[in-house]
PDB file with one MODEL, atoms N, CA, C and O in Angstrom:
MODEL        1
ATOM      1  N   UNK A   1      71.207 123.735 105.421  1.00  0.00           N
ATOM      2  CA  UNK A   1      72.387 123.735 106.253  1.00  0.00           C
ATOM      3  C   UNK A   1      72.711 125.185 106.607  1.00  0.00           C
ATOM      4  O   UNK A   1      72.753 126.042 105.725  1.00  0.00           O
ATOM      5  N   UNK A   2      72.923 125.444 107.802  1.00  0.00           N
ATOM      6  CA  UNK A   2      72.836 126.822 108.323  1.00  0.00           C
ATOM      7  C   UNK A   2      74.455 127.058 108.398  1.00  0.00           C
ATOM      8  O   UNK A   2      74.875 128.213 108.341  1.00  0.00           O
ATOM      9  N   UNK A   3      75.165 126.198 108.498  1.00  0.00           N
ATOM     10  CA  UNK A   3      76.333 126.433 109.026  1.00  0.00           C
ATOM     11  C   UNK A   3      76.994 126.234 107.628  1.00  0.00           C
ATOM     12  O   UNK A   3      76.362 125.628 106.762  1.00  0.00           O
ATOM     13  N   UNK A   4      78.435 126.797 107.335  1.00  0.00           N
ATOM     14  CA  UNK A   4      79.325 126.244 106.204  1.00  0.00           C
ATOM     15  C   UNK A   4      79.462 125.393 106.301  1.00  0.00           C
ATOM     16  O   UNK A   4      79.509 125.096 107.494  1.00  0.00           O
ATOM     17  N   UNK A   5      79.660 124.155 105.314  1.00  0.00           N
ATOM     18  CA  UNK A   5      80.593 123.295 105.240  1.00  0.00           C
ATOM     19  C   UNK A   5      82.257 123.570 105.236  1.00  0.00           C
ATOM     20  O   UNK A   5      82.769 124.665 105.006  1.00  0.00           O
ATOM     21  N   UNK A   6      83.050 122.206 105.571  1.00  0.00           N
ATOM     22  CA  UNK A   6      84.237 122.366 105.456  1.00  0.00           C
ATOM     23  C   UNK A   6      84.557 121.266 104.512  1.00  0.00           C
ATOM     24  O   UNK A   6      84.268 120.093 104.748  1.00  0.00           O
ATOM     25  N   UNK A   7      85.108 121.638 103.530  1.00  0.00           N
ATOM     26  CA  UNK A   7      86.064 120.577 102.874  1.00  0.00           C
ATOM     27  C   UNK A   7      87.638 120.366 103.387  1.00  0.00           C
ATOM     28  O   UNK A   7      88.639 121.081 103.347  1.00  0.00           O
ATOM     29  N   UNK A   8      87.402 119.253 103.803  1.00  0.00           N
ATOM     30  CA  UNK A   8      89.114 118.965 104.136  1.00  0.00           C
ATOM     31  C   UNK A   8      89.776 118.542 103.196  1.00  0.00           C
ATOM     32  O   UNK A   8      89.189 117.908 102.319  1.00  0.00           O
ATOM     33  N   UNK A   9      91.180 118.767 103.107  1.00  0.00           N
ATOM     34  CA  UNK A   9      91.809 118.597 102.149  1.00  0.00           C
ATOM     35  C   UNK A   9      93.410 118.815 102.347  1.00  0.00           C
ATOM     36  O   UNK A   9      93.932 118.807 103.461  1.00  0.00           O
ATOM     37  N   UNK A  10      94.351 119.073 100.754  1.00  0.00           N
ATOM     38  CA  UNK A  10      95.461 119.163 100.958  1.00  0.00           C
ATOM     39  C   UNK A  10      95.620 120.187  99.492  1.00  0.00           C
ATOM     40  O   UNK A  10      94.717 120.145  98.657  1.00  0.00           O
ATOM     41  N   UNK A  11      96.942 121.167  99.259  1.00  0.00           N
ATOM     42  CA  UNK A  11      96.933 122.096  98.149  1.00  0.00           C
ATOM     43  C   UNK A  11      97.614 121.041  97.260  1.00  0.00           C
ATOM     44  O   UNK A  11      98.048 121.538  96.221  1.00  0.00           O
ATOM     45  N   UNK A  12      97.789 119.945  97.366  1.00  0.00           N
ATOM     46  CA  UNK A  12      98.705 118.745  96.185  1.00  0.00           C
ATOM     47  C   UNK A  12      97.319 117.728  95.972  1.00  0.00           C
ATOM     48  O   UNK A  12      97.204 116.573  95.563  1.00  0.00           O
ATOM     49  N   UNK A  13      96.602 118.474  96.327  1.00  0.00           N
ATOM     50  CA  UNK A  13      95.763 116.771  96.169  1.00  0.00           C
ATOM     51  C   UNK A  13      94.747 117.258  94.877  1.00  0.00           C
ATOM     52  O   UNK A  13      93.874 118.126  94.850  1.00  0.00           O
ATOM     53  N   UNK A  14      95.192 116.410  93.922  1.00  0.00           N
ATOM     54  CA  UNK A  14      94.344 116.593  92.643  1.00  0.00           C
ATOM     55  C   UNK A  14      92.652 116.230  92.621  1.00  0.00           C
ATOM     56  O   UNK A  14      91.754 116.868  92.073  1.00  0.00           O
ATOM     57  N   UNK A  15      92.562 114.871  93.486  1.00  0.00           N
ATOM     58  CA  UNK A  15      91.347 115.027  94.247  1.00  0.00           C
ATOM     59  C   UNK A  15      90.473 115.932  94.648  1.00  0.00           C
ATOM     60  O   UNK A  15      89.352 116.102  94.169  1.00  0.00           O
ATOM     61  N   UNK A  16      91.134 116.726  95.828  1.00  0.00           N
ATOM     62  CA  UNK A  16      90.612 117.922  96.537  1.00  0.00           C
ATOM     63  C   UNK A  16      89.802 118.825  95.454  1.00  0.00           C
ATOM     64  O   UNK A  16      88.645 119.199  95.644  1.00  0.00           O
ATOM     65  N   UNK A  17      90.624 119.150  94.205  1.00  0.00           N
ATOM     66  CA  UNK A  17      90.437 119.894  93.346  1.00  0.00           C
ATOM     67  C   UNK A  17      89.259 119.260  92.514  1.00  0.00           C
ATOM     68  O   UNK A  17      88.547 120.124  92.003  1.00  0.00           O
ATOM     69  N   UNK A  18      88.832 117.801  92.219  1.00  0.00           N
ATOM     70  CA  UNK A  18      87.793 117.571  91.498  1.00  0.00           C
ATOM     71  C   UNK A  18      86.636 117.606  92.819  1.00  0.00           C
ATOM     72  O   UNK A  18      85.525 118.025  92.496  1.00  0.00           O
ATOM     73  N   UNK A  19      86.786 117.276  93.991  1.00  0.00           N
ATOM     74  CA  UNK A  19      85.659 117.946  94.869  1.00  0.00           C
ATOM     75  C   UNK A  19      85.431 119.229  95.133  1.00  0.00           C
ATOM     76  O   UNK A  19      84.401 119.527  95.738  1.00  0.00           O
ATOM     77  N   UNK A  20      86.489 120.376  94.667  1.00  0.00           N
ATOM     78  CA  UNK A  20      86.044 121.522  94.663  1.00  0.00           C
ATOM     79  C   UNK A  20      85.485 121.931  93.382  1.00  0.00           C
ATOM     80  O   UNK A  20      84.796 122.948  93.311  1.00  0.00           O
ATOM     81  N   UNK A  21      85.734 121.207  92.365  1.00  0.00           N
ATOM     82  CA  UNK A  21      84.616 121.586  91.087  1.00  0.00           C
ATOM     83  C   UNK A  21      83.366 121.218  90.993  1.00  0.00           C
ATOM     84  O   UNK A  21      82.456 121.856  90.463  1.00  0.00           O
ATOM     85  N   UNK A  22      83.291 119.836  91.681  1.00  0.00           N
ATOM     86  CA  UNK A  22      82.340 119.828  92.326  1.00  0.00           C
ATOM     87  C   UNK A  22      81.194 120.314  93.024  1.00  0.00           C
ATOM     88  O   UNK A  22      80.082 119.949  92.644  1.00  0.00           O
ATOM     89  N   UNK A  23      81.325 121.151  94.069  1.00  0.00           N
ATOM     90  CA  UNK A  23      80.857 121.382  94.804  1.00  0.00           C
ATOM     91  C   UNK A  23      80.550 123.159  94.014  1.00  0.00           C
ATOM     92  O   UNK A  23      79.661 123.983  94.231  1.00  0.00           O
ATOM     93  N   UNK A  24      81.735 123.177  93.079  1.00  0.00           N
ATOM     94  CA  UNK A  24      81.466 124.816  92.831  1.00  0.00           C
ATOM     95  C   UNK A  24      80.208 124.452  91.527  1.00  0.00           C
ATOM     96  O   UNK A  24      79.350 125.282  91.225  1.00  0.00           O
ATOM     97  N   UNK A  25      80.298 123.282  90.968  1.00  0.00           N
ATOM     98  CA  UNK A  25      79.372 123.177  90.227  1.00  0.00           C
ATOM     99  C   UNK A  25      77.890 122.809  90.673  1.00  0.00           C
ATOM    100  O   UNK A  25      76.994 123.097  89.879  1.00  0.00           O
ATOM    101  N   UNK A  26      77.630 122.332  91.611  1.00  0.00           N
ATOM    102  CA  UNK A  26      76.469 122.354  92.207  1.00  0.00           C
ATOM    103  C   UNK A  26      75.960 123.399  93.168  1.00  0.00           C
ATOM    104  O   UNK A  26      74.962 123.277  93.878  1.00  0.00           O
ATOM    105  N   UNK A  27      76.797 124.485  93.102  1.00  0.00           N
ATOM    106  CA  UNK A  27      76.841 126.009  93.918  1.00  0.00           C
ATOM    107  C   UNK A  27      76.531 125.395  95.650  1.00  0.00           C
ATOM    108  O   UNK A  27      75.455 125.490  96.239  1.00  0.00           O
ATOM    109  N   UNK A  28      77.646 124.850  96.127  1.00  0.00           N
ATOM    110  CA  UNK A  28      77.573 124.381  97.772  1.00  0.00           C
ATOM    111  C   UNK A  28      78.555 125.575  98.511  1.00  0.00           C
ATOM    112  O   UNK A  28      79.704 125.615  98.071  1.00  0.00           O
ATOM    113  N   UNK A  29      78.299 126.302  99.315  1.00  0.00           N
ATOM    114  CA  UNK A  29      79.473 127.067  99.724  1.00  0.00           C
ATOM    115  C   UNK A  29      80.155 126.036 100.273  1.00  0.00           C
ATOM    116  O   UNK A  29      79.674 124.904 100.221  1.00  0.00           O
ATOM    117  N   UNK A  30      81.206 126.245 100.797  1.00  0.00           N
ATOM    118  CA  UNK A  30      82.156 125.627 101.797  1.00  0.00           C
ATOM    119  C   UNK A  30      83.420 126.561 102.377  1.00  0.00           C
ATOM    120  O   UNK A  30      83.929 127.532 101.818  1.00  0.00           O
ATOM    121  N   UNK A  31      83.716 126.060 103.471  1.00  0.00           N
ATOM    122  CA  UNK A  31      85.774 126.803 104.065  1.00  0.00           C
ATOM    123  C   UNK A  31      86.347 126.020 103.816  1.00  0.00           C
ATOM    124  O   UNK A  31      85.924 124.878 103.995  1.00  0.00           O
ATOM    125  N   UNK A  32      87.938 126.327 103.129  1.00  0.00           N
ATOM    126  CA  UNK A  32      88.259 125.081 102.544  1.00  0.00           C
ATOM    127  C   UNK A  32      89.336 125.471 103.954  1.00  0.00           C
ATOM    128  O   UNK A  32      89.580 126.596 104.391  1.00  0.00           O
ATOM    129  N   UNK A  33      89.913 123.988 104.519  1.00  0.00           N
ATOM    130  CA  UNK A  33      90.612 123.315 105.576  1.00  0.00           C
ATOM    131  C   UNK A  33      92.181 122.451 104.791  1.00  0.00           C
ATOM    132  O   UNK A  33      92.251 121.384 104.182  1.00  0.00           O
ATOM    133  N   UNK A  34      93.000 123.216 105.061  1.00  0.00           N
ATOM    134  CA  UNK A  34      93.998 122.656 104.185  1.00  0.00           C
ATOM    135  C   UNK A  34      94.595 121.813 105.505  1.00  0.00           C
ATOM    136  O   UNK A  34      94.506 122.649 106.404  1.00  0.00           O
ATOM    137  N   UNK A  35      95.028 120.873 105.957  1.00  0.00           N
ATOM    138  CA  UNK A  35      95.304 119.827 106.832  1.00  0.00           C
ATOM    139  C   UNK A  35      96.933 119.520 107.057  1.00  0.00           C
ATOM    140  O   UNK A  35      97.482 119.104 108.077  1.00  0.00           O
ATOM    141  N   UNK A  36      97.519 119.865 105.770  1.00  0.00           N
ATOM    142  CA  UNK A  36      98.923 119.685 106.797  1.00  0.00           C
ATOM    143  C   UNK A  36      99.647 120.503 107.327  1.00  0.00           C
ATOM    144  O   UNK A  36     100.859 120.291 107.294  1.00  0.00           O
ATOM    145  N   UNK A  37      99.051 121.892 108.092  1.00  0.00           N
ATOM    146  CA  UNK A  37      99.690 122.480 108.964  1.00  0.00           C
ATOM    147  C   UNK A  37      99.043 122.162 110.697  1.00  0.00           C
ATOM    148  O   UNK A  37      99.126 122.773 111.763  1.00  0.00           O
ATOM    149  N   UNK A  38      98.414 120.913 110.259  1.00  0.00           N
ATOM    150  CA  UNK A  38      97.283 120.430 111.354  1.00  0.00           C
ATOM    151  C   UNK A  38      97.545 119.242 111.896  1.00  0.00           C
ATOM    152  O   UNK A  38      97.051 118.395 111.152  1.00  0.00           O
ATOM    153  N   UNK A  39      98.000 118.808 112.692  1.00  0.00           N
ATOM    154  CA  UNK A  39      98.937 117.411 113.034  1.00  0.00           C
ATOM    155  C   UNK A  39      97.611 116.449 113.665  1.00  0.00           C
ATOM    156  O   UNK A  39      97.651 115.219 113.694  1.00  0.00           O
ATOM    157  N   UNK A  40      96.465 117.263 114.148  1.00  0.00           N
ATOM    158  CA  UNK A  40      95.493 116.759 114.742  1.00  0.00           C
ATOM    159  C   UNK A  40      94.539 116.323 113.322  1.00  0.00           C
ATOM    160  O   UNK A  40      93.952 115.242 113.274  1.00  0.00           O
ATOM    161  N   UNK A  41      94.498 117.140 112.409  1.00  0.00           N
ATOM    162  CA  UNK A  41      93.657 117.266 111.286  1.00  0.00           C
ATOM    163  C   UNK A  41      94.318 115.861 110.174  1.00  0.00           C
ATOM    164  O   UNK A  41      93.784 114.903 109.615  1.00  0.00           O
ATOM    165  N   UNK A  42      95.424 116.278 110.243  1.00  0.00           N
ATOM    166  CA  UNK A  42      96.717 115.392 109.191  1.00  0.00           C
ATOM    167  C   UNK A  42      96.769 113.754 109.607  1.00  0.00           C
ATOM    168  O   UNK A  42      97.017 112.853 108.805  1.00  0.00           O
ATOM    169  N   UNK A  43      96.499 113.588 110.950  1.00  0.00           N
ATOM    170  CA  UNK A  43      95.997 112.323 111.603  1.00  0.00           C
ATOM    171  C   UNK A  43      94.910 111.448 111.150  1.00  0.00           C
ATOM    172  O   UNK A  43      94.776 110.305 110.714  1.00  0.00           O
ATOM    173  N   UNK A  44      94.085 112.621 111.484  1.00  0.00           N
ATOM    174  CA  UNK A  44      92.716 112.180 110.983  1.00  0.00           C
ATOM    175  C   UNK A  44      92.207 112.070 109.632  1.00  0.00           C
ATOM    176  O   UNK A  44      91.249 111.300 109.565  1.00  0.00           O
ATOM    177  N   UNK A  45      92.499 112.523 108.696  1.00  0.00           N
ATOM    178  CA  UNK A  45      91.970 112.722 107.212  1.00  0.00           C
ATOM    179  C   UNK A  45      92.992 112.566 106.061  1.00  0.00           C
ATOM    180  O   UNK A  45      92.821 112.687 104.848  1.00  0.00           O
ATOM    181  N   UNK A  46      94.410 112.181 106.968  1.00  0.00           N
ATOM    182  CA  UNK A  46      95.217 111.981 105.746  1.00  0.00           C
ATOM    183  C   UNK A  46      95.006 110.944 104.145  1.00  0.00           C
ATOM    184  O   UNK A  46      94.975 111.268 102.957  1.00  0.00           O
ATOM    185  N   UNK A  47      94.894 109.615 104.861  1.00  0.00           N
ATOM    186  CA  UNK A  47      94.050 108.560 104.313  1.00  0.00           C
ATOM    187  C   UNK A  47      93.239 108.873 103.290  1.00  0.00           C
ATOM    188  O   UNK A  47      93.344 108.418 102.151  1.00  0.00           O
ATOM    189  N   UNK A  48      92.091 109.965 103.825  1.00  0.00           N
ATOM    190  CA  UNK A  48      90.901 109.819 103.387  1.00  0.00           C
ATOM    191  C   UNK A  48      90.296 110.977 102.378  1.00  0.00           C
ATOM    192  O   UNK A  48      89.286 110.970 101.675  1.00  0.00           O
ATOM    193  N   UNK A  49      91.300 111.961 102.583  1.00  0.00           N
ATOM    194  CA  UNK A  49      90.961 113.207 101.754  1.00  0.00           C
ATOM    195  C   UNK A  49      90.534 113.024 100.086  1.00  0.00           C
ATOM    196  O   UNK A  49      90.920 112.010  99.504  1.00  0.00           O
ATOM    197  N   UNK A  50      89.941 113.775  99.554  1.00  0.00           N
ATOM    198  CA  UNK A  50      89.080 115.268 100.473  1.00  0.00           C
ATOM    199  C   UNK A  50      88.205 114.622 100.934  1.00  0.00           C
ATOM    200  O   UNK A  50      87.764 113.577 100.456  1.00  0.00           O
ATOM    201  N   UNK A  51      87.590 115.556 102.628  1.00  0.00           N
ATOM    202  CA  UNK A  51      86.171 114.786 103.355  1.00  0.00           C
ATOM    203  C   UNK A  51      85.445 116.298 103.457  1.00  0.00           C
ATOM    204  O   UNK A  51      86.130 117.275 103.758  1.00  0.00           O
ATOM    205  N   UNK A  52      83.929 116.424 103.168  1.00  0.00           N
ATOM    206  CA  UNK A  52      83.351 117.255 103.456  1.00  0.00           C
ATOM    207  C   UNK A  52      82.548 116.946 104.584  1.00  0.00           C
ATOM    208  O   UNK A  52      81.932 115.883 104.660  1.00  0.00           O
ATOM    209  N   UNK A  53      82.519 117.908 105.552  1.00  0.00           N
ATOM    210  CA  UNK A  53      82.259 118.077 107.055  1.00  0.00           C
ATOM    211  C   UNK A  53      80.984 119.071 106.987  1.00  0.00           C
ATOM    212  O   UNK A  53      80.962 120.160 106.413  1.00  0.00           O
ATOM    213  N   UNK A  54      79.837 118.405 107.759  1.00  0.00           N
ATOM    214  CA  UNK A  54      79.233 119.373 108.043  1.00  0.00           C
ATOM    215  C   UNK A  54      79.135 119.418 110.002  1.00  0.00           C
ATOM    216  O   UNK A  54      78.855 118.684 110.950  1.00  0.00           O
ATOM    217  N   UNK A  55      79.492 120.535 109.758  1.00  0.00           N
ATOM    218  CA  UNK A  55      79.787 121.251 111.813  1.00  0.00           C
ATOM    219  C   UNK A  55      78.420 120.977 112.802  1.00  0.00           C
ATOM    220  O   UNK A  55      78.253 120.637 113.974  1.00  0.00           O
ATOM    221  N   UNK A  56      77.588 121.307 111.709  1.00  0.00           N
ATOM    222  CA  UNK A  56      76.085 121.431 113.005  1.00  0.00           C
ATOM    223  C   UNK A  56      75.858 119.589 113.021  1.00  0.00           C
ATOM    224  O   UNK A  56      75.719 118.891 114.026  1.00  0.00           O
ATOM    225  N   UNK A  57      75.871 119.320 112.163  1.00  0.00           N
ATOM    226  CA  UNK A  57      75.420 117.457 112.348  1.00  0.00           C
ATOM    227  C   UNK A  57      76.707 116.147 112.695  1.00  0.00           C
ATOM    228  O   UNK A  57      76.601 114.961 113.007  1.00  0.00           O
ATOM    229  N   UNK A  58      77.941 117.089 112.449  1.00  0.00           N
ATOM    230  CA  UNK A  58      79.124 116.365 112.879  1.00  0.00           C
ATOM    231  C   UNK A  58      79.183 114.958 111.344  1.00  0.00           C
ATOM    232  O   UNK A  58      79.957 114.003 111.403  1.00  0.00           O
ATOM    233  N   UNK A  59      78.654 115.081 110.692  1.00  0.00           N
ATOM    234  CA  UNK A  59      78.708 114.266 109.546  1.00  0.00           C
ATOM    235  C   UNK A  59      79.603 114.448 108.576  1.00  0.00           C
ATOM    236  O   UNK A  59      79.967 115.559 108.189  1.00  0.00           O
ATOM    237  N   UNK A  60      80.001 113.378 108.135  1.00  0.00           N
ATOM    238  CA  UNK A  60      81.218 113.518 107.199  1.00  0.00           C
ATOM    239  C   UNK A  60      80.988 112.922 105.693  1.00  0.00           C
ATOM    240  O   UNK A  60      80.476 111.803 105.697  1.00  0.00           O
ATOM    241  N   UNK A  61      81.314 113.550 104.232  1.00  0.00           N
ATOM    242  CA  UNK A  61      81.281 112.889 103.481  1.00  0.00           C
ATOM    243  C   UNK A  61      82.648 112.388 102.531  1.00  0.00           C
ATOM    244  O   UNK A  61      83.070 113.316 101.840  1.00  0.00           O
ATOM    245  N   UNK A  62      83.205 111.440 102.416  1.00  0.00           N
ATOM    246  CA  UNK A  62      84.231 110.867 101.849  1.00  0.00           C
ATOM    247  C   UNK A  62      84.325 110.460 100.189  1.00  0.00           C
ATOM    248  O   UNK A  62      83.773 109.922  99.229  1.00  0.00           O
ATOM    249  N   UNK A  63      85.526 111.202 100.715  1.00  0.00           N
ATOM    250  CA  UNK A  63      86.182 110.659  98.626  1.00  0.00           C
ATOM    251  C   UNK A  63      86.006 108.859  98.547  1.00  0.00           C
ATOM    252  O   UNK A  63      86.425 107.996  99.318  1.00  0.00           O
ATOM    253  N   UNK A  64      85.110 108.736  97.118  1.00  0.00           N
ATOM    254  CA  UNK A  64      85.068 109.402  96.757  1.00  0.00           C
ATOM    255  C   UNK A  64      83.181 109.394  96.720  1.00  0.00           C
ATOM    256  O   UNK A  64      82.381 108.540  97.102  1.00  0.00           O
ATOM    257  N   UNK A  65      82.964 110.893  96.016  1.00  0.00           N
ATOM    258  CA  UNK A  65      81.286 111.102  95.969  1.00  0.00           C
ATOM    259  C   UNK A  65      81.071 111.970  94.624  1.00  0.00           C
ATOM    260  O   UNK A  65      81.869 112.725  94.068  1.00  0.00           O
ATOM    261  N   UNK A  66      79.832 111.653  94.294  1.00  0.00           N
ATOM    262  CA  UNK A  66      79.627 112.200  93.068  1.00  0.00           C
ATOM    263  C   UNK A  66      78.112 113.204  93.507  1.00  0.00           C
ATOM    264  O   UNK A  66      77.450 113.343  94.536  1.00  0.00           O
ATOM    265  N   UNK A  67      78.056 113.658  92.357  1.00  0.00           N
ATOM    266  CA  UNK A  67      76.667 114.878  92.615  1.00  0.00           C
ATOM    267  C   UNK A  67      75.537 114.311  93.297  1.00  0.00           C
ATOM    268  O   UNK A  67      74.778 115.105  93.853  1.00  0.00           O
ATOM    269  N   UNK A  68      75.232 112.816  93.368  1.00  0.00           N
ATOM    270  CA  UNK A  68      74.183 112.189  93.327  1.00  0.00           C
ATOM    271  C   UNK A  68      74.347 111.710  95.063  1.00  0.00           C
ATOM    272  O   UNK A  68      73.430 111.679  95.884  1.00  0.00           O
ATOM    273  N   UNK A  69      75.354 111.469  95.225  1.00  0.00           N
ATOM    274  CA  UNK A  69      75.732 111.420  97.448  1.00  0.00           C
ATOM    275  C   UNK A  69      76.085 112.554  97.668  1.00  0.00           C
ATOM    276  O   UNK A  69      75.821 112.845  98.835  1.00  0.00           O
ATOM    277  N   UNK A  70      76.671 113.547  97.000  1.00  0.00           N
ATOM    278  CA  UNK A  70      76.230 115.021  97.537  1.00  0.00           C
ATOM    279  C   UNK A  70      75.025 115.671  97.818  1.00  0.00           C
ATOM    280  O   UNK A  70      74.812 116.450  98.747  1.00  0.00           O
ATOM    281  N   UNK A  71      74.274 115.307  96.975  1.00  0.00           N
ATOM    282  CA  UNK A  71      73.025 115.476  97.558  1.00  0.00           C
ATOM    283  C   UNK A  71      72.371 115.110  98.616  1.00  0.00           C
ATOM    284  O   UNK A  71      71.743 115.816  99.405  1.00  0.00           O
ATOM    285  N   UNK A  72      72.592 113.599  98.610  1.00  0.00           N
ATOM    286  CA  UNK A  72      71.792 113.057  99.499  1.00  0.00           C
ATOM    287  C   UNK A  72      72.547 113.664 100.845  1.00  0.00           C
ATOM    288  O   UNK A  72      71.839 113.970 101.805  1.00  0.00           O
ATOM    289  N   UNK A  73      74.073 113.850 100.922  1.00  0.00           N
ATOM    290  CA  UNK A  73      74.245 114.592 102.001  1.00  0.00           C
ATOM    291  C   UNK A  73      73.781 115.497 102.110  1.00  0.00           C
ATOM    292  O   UNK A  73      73.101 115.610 103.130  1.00  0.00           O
ATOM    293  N   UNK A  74      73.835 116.512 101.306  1.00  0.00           N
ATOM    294  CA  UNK A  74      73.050 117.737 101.808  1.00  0.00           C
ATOM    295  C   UNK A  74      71.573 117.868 102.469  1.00  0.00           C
ATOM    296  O   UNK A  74      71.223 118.699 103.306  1.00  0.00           O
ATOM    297  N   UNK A  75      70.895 116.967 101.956  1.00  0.00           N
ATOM    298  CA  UNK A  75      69.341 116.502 102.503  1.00  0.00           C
ATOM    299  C   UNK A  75      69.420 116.249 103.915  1.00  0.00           C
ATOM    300  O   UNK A  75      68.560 116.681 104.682  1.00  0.00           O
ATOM    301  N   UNK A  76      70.636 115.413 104.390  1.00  0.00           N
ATOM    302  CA  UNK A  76      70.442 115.262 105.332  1.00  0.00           C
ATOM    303  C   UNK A  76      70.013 115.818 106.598  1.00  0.00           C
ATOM    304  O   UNK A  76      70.454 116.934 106.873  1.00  0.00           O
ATOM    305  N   UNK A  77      69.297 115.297 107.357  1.00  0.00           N
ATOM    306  CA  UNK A  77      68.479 116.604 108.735  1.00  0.00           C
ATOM    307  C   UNK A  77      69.890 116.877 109.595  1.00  0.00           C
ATOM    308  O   UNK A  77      70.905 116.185 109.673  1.00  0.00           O
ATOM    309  N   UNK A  78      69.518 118.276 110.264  1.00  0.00           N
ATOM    310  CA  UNK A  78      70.973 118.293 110.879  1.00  0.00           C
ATOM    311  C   UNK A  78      70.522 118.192 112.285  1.00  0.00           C
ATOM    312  O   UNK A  78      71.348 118.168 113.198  1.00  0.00           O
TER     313      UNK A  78
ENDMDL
END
């Protein structure tokens, strides 16, 4: 993956925080996207947070995922 990922998310969401240990434990960079100063973003992902986004393939991965669909996202061709 050439591009960062984005994790979407929220700073209350205890969630968010086990996908960012996550992701820090399998060493994934990411930008983290905090969503409710985002009315367009807050629309879209409220529901569903945290979602990791990848930009070049437009693919999304949803709470919840463990190391084992992180991967397979990451494999994915972009």
């Amino acid at each position: 993956m050439t591009e960062p990922l984005i994790l979407y998310g929220t700073s209350a969401c205890h969630l968010c925080d086990q996908a960012k240990d996550l992701l820090a434990e399998a060493s994934v960079a990411y930008a983290w996207a905090d969503i409710a100063g985002d009315n367009a973003l807050l629309e879209r992902y409220s529901l569903r947070i945290p979602v990791l986004f990848c930009p070049s393939s437009g693919q999304e991965l949803g709470w919840p995922f463990d190391r084992s669909s992180l991967e397979k996202f990451l494999e994915t061709p972009e």
